[in-house]
N, CA, C and O atoms as CSV, one atom per row, in Angstrom:
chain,resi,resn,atom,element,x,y,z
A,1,UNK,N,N,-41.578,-74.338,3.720
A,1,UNK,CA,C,-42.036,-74.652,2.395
A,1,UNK,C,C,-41.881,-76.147,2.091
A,1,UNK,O,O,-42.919,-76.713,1.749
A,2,UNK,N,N,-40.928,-76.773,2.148
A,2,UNK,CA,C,-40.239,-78.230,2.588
A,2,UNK,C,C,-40.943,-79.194,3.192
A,2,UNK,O,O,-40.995,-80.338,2.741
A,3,UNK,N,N,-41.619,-78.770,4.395
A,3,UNK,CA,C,-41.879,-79.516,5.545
A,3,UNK,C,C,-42.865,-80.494,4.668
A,3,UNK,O,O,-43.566,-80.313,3.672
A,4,UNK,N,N,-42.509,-81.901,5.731
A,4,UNK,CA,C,-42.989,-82.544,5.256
A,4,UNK,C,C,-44.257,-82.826,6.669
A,4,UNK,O,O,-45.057,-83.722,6.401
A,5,UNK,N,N,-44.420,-82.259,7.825
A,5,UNK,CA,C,-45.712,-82.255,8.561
A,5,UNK,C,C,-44.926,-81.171,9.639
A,5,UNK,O,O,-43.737,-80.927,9.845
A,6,UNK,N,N,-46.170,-80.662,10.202
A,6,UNK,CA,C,-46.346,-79.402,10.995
A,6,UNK,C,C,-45.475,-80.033,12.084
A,6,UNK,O,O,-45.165,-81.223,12.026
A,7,UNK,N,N,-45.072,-79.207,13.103
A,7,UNK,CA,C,-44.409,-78.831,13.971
A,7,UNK,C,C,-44.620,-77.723,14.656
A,7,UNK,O,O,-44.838,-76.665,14.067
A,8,UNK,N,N,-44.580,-77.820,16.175
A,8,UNK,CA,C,-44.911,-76.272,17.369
A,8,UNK,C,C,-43.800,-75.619,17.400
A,8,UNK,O,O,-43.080,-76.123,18.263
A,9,UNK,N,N,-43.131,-74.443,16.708
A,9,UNK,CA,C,-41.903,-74.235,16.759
A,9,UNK,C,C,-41.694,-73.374,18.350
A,9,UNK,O,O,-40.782,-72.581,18.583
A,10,UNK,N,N,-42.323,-73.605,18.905
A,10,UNK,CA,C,-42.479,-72.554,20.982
A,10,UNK,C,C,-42.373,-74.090,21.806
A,10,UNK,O,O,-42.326,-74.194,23.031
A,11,UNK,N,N,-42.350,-75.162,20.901
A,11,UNK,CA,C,-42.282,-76.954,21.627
A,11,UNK,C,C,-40.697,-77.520,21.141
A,11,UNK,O,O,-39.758,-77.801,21.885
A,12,UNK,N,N,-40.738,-77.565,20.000
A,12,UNK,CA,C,-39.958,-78.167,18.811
A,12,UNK,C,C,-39.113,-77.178,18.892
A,12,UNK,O,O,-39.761,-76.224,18.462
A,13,UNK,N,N,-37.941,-76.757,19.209
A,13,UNK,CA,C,-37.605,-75.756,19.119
A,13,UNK,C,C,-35.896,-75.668,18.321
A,13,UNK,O,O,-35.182,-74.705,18.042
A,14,UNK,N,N,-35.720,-77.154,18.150
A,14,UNK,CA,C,-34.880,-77.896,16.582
A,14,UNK,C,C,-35.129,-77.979,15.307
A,14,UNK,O,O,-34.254,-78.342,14.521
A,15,UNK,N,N,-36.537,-77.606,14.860
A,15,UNK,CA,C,-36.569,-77.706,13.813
A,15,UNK,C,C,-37.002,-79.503,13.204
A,15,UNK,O,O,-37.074,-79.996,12.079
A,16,UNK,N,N,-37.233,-80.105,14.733
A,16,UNK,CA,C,-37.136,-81.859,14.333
A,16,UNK,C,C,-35.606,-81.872,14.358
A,16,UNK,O,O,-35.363,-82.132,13.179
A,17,UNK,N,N,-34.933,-81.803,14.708
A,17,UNK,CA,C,-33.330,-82.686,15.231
A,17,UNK,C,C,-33.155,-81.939,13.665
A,17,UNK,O,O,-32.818,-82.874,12.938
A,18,UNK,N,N,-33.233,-80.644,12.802
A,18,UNK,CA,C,-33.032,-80.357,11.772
A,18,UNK,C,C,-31.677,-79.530,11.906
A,18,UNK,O,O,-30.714,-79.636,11.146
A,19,UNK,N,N,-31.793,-78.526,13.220
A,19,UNK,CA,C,-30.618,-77.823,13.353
A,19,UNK,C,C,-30.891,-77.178,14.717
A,19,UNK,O,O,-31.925,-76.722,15.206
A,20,UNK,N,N,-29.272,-77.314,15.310
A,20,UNK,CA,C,-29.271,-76.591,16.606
A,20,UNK,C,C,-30.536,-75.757,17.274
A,20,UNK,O,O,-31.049,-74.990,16.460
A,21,UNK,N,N,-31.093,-75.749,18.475
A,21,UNK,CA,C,-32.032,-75.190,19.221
A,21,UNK,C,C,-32.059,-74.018,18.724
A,21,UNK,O,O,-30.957,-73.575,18.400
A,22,UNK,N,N,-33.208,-73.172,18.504
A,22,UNK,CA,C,-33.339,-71.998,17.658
A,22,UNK,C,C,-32.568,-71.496,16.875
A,22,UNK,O,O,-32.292,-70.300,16.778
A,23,UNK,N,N,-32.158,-72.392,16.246
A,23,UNK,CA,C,-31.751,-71.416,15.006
A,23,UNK,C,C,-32.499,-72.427,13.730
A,23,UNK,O,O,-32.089,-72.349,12.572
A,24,UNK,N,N,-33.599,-73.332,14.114
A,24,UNK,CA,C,-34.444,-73.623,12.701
A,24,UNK,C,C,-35.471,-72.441,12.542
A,24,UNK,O,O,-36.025,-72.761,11.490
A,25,UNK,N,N,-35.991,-71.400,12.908
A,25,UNK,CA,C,-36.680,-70.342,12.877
A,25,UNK,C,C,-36.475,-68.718,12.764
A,25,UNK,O,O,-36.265,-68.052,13.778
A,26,UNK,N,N,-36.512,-68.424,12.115
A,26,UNK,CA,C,-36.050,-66.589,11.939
A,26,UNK,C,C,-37.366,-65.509,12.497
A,26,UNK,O,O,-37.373,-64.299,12.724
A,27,UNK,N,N,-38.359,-66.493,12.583
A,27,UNK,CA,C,-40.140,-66.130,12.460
A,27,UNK,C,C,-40.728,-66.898,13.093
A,27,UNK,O,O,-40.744,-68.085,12.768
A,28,UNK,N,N,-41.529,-66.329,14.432
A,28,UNK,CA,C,-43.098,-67.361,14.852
A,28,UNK,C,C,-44.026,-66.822,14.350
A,28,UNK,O,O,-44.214,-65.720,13.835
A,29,UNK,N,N,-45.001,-68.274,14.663
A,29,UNK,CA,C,-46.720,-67.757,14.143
A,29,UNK,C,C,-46.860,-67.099,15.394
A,29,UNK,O,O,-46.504,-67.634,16.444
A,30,UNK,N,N,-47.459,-65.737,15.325
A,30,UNK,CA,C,-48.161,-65.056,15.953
A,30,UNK,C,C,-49.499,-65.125,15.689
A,30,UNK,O,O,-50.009,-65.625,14.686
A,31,UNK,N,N,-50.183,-64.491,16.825
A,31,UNK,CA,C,-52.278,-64.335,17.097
A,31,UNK,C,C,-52.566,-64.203,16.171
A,31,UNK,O,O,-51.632,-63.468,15.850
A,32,UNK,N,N,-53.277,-64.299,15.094
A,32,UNK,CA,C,-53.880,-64.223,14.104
A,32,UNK,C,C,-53.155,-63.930,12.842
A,32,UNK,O,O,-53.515,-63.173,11.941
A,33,UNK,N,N,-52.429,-64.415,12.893
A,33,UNK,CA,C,-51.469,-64.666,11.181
A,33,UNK,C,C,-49.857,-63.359,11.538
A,33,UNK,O,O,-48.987,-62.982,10.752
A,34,UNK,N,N,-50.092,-62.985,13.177
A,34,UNK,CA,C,-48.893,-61.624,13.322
A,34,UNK,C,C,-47.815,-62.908,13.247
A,34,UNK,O,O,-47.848,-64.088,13.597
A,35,UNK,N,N,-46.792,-61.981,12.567
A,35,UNK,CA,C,-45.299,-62.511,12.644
A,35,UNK,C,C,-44.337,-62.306,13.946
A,35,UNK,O,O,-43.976,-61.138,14.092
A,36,UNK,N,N,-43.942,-63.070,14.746
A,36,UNK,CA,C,-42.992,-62.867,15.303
A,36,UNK,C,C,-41.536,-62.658,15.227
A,36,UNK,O,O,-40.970,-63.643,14.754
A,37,UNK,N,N,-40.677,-61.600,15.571
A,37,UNK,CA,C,-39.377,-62.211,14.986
A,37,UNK,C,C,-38.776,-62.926,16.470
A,37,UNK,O,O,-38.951,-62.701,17.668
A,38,UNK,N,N,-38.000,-63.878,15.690
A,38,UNK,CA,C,-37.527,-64.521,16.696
A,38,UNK,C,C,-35.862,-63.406,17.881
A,38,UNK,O,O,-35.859,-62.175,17.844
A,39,UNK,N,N,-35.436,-63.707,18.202
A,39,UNK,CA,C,-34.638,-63.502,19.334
A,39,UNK,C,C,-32.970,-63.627,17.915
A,39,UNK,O,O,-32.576,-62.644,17.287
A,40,UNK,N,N,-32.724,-64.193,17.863
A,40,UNK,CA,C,-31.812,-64.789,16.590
A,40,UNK,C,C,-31.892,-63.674,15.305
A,40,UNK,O,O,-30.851,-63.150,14.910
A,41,UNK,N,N,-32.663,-63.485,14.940
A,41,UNK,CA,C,-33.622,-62.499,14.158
A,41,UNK,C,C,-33.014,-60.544,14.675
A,41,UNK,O,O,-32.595,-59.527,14.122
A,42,UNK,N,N,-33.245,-60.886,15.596
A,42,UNK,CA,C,-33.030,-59.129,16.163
A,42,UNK,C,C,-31.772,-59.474,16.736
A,42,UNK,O,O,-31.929,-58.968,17.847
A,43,UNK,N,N,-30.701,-59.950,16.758
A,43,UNK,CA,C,-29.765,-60.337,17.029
A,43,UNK,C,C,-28.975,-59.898,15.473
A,43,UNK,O,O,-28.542,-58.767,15.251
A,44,UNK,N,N,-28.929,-60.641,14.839
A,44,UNK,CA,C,-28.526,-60.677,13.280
A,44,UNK,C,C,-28.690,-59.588,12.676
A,44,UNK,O,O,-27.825,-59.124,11.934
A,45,UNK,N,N,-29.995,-58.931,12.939
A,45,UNK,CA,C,-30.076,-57.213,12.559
A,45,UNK,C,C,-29.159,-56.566,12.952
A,45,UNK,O,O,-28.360,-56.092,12.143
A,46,UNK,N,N,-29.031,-56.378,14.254
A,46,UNK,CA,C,-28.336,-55.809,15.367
A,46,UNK,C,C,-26.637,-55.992,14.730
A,46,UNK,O,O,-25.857,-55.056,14.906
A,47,UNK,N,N,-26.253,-57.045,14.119
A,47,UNK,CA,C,-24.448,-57.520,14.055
A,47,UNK,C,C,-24.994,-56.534,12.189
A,47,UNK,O,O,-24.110,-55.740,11.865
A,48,UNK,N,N,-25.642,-56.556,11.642
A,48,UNK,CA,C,-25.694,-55.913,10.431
A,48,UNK,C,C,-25.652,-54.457,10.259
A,48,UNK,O,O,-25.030,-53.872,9.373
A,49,UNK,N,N,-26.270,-53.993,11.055
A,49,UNK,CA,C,-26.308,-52.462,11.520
A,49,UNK,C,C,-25.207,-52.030,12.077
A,49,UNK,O,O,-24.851,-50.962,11.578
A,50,UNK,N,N,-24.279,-52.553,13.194
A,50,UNK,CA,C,-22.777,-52.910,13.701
A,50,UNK,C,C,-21.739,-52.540,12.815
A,50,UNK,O,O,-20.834,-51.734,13.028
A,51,UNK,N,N,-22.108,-53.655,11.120
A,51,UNK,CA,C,-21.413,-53.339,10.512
A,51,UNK,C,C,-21.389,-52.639,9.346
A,51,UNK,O,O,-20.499,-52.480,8.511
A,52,UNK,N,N,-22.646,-52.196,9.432
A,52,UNK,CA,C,-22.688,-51.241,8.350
A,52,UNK,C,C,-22.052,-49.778,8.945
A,52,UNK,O,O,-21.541,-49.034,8.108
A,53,UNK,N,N,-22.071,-49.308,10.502
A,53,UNK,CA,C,-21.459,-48.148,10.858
A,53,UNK,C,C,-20.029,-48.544,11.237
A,53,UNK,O,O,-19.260,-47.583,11.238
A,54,UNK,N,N,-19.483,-49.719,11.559
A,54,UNK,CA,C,-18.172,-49.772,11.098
A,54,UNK,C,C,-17.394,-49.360,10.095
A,54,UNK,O,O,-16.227,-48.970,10.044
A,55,UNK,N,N,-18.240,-49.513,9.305
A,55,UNK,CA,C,-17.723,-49.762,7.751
A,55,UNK,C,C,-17.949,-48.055,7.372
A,55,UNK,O,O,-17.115,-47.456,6.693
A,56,UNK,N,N,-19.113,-47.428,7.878
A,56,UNK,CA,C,-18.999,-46.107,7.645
A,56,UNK,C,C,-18.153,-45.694,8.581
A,56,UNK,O,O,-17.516,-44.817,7.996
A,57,UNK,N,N,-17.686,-45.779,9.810
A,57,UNK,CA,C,-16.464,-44.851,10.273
A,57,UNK,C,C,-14.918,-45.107,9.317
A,57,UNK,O,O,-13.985,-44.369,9.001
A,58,UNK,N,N,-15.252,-46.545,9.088
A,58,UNK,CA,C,-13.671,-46.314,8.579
A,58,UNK,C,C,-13.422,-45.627,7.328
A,58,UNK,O,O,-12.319,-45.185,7.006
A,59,UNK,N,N,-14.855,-45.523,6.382
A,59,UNK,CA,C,-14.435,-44.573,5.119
A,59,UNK,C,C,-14.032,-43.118,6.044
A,59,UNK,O,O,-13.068,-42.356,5.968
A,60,UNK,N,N,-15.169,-43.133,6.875
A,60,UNK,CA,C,-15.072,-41.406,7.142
A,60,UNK,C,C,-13.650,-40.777,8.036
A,60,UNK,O,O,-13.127,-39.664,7.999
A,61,UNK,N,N,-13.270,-42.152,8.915
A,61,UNK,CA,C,-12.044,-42.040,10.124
A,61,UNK,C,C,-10.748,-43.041,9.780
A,61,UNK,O,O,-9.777,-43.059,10.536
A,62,UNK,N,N,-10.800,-43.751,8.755
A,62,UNK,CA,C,-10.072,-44.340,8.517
A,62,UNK,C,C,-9.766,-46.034,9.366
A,62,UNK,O,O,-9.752,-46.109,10.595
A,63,UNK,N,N,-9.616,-46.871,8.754
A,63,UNK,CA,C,-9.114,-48.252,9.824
A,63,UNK,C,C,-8.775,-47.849,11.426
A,63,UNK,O,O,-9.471,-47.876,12.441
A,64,UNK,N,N,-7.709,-47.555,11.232
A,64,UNK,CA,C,-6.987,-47.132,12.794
A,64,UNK,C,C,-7.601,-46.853,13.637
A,64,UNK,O,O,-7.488,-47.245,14.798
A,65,UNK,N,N,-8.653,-45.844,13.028
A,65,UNK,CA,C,-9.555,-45.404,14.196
A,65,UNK,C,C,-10.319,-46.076,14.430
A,65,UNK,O,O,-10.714,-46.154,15.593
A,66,UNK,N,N,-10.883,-46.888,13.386
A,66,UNK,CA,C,-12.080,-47.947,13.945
A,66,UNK,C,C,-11.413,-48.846,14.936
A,66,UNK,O,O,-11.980,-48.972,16.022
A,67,UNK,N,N,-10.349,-49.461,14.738
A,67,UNK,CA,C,-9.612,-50.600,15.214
A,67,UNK,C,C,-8.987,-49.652,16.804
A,67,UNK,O,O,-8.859,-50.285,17.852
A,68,UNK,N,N,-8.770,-48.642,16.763
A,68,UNK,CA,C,-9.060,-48.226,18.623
A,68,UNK,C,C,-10.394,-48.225,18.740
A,68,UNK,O,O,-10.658,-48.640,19.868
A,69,UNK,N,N,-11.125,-48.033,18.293
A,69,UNK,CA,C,-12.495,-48.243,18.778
A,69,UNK,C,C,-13.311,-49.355,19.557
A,69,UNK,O,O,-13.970,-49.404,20.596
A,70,UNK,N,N,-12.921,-50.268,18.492
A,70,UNK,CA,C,-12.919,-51.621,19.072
A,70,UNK,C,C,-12.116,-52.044,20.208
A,70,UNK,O,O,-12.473,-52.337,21.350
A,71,UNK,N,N,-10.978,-52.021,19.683
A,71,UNK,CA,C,-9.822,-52.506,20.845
A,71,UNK,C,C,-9.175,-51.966,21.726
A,71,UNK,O,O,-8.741,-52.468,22.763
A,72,UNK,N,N,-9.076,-50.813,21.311
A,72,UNK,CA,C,-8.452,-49.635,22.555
A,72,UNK,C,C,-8.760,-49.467,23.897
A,72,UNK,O,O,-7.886,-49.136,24.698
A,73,UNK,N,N,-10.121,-49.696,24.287
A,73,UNK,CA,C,-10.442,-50.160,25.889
A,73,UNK,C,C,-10.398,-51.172,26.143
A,73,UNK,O,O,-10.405,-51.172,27.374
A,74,UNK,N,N,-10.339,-52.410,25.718
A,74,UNK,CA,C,-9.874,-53.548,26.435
A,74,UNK,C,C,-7.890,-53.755,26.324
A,74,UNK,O,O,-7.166,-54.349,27.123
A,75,UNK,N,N,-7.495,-53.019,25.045
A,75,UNK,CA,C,-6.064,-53.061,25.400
A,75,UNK,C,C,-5.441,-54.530,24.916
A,75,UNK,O,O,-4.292,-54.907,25.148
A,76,UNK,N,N,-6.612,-55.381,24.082
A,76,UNK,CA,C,-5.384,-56.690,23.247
A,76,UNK,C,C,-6.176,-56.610,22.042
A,76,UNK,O,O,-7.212,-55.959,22.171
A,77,UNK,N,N,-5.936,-57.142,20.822
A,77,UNK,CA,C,-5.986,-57.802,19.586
A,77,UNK,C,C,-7.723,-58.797,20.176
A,77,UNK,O,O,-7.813,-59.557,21.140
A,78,UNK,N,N,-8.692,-58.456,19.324
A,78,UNK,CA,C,-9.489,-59.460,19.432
A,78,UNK,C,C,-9.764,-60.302,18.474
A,78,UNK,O,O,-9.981,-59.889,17.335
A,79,UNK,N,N,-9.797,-61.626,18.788
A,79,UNK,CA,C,-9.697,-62.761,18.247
A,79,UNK,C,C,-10.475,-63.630,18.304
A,79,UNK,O,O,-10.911,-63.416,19.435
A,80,UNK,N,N,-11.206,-64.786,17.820
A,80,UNK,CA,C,-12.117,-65.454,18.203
A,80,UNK,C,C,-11.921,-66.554,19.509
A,80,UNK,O,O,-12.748,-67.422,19.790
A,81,UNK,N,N,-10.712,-66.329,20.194
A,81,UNK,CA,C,-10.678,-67.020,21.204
A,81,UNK,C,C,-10.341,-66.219,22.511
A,81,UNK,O,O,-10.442,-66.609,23.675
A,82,UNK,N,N,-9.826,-64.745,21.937
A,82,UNK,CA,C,-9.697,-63.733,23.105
A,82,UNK,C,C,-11.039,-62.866,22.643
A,82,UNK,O,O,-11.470,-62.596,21.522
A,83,UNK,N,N,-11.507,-62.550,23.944
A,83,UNK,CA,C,-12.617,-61.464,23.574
A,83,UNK,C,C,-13.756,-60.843,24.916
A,83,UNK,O,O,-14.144,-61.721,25.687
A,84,UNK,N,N,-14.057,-59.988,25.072
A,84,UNK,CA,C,-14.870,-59.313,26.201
A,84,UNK,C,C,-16.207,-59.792,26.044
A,84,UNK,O,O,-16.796,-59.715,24.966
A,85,UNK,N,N,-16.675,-60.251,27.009
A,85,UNK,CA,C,-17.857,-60.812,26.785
A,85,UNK,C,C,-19.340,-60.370,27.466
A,85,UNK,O,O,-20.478,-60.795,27.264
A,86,UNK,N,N,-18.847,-59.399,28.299
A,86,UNK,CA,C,-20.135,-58.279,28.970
A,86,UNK,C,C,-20.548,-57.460,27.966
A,86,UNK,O,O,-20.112,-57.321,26.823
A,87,UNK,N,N,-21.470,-56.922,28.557
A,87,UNK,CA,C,-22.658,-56.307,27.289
A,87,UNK,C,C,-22.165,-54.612,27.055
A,87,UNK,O,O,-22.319,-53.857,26.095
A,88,UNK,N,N,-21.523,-54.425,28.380
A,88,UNK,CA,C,-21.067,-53.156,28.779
A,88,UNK,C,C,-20.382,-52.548,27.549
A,88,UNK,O,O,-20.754,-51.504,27.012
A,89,UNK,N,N,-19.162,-53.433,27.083
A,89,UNK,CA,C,-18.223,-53.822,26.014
A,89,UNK,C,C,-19.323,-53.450,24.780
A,89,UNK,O,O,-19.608,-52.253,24.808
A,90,UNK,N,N,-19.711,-53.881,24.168
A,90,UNK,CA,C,-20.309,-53.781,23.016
A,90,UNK,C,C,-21.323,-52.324,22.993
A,90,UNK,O,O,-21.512,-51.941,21.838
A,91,UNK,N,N,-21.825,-51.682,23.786
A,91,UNK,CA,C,-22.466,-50.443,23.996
A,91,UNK,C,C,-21.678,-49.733,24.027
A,91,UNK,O,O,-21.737,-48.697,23.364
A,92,UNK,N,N,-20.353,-50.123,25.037
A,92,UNK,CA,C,-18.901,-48.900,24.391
A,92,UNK,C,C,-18.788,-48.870,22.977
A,92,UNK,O,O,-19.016,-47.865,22.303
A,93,UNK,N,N,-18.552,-49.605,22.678
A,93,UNK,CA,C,-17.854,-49.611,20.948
A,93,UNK,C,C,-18.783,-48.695,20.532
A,93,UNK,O,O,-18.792,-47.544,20.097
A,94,UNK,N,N,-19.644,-49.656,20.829
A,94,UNK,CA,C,-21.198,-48.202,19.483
A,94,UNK,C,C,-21.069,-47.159,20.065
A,94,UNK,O,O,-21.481,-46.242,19.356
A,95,UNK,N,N,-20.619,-46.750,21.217
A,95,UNK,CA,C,-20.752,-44.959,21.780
A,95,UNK,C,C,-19.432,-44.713,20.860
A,95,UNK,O,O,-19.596,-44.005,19.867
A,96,UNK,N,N,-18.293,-45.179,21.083
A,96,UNK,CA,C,-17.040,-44.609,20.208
A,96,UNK,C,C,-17.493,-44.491,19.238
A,96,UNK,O,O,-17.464,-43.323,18.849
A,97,UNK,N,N,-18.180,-45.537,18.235
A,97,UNK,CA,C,-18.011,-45.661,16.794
A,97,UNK,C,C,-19.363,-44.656,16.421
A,97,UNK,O,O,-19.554,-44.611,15.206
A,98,UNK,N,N,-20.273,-43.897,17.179
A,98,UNK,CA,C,-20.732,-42.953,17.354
A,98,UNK,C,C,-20.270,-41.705,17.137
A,98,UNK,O,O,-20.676,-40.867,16.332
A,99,UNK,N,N,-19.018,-41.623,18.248
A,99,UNK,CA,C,-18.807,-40.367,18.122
A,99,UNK,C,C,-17.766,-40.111,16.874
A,99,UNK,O,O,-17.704,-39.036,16.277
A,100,UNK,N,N,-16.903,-41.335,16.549
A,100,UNK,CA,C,-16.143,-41.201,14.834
A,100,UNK,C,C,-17.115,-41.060,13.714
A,100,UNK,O,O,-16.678,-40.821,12.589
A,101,UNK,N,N,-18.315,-41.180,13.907
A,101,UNK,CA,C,-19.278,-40.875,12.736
A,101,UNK,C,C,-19.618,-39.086,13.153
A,101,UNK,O,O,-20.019,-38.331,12.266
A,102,UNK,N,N,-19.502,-38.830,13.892
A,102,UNK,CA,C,-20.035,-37.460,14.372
A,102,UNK,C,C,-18.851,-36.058,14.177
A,102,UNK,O,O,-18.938,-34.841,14.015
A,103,UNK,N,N,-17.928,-36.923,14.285
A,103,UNK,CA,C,-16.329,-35.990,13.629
A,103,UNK,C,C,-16.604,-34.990,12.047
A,103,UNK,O,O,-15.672,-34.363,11.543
């Protein structure tokens, strides 16, 4: 809305030195006026949905249980400087925090 001249955001992919490499875009122009969502975009959905069934196990299972859920197979406290970083990890959680919604 701002811009003060066009830009290829699939070239430009800063925003113009505006902000870190993809993250000036939530949306590409797609073929004929289609919207793209970007990668960042279905990412951000994805951590929202995460926590919206977090947030429903722990009304339904209480903290504790969420918090083995999370942490109970890797076995420490996660922290923003300790943390599992395979994908494997995060598809567990949602199968646990699955089956505490299913209780």
């Amino acid at each position: 809305q701002y811009s003060r001249y066009r830009i290829d955001p699939f070239v430009c992919t800063d925003g113009d030195y505006f902000a870190p490499a993809g993250d000036a875009f939530s949306v590409y122009p797609g073929d004929d006026g289609e919207v793209l969502m970007s990668l960042r975009l279905r990412a951000f959905r994805e951590a929202l949905d995460d926590m919206r069934a977090l947030e429903a196990a722990e009304a339904k299972c209480g903290r504790d249980a969420v918090i083995e859920a999370v942490e109970g197979e890797i076995g420490y406290e996660l922290t923003f400087d300790r943390y599992p970083t395979g994908d494997d990890y995060i598809f567990g959680v949602r199968r646990r925090v699955a089956e505490l919604l299913k209780q």
